[in-house]
N, C-alpha and C positions, 0 to 999 in steps of 0.2 A: 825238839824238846826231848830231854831224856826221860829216860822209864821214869825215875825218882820223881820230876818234875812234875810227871805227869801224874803220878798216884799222889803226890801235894794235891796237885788241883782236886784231884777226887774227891778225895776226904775233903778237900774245904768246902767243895760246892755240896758234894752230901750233906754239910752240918749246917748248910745258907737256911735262910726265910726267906720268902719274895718280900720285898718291899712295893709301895705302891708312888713308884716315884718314877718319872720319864726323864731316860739319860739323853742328853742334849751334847753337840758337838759347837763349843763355842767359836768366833771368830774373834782370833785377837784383838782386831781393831776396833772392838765393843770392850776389849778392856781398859779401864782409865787408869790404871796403872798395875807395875807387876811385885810391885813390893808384899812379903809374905804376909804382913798383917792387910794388906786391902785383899789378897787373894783367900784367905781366912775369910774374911768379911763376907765376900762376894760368894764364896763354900755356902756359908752358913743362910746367905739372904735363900739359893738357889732351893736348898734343901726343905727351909719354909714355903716354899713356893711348891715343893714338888718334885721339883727336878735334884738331878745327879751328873755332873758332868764326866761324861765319856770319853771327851776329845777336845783338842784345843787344833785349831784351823788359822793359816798363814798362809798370805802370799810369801813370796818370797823376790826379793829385789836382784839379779843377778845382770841385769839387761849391759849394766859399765864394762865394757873391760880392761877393769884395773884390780891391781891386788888388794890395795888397798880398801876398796868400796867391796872385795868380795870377803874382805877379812871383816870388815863392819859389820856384811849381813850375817856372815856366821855368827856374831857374837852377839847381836841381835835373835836370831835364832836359838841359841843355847842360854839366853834369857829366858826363853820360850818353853825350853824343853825345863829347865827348875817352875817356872809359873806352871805348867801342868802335873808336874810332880806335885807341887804345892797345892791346885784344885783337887788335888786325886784323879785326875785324868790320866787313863790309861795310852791314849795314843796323843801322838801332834804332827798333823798332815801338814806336809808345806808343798803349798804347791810352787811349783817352778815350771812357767811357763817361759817367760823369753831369760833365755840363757845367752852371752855374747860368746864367755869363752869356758866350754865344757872342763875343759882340763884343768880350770884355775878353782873351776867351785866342784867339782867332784870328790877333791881331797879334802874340802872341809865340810864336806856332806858326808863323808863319812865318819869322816872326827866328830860329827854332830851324833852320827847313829852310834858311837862308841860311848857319848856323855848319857843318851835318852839309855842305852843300856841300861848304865850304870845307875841312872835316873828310877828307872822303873816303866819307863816309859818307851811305848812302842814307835818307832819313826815309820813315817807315810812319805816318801815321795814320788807325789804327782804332777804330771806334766808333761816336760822337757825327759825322753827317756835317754837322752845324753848324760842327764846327771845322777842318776839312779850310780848311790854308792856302792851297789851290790852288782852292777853288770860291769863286764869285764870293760875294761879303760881300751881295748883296744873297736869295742860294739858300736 
């Protein structure tokens, strides 16, 4: 994080309130769709309720190895990283446990963490440390 970024946060957190709301990390598969107006909806029921969503939480499908089903899950996945933008969720953890072939879905795991950037949104992944788009392709 650079110096500037880091005195933004400052000042913002200095001028924060607490709020009395409990931030929750949801699982996609409780969501019944991802279109912005149901992801509005589902914002606004959370927040009468209480809560604040923190995080949006996914399996992740990599188990095929073909291109074709690892280009689906990415694009499935970066459906994922706009629906948590759109909650205001700051992170979206996917986990990635059975991986077939590392080398096919590493490249669009980082392409994912290149979109959640630009999203706002922080990428988590857990698992398979084969597919970690930050460690070096040769690890």
């Amino acid at each position: 994080m650079s110096t500037q970024s880091s005195s933004h946060v400052r000042r913002a957190v200095a001028t924060a309130e607490p709020v009395d709301a409990e931030p929750v990390t949801i699982d996609a598969a409780a969501l019944e769709s991802t279109a912005p107006g149901d992801l509005r909806d589902l914002r606004a029921a959370l927040a009468r309720e209480g809560y604040v969503p923190a995080g949006l939480r996914v399996e992740a499908e990599f188990a095929t190895d073909s291109s074709i089903e690892t280009q689906r899950e990415a694009d499935r996945l970066r459906s994922l990283v706009r629906a948590a933008s759109h909650l205001g969720a700051g992170e979206l953890v996917v986990e990635a446990d059975a991986v077939a072939d590392p080398a096919k879905v590493r490249p669009a795991l980082a392409a994912l963490a290149e979109r959640a950037d630009r999203e706002g949104v922080s990428l988590t992944v857990a698992g398979d440390r084969a597919v970690d788009p930050t460690a070096d392709a040769g690890a």
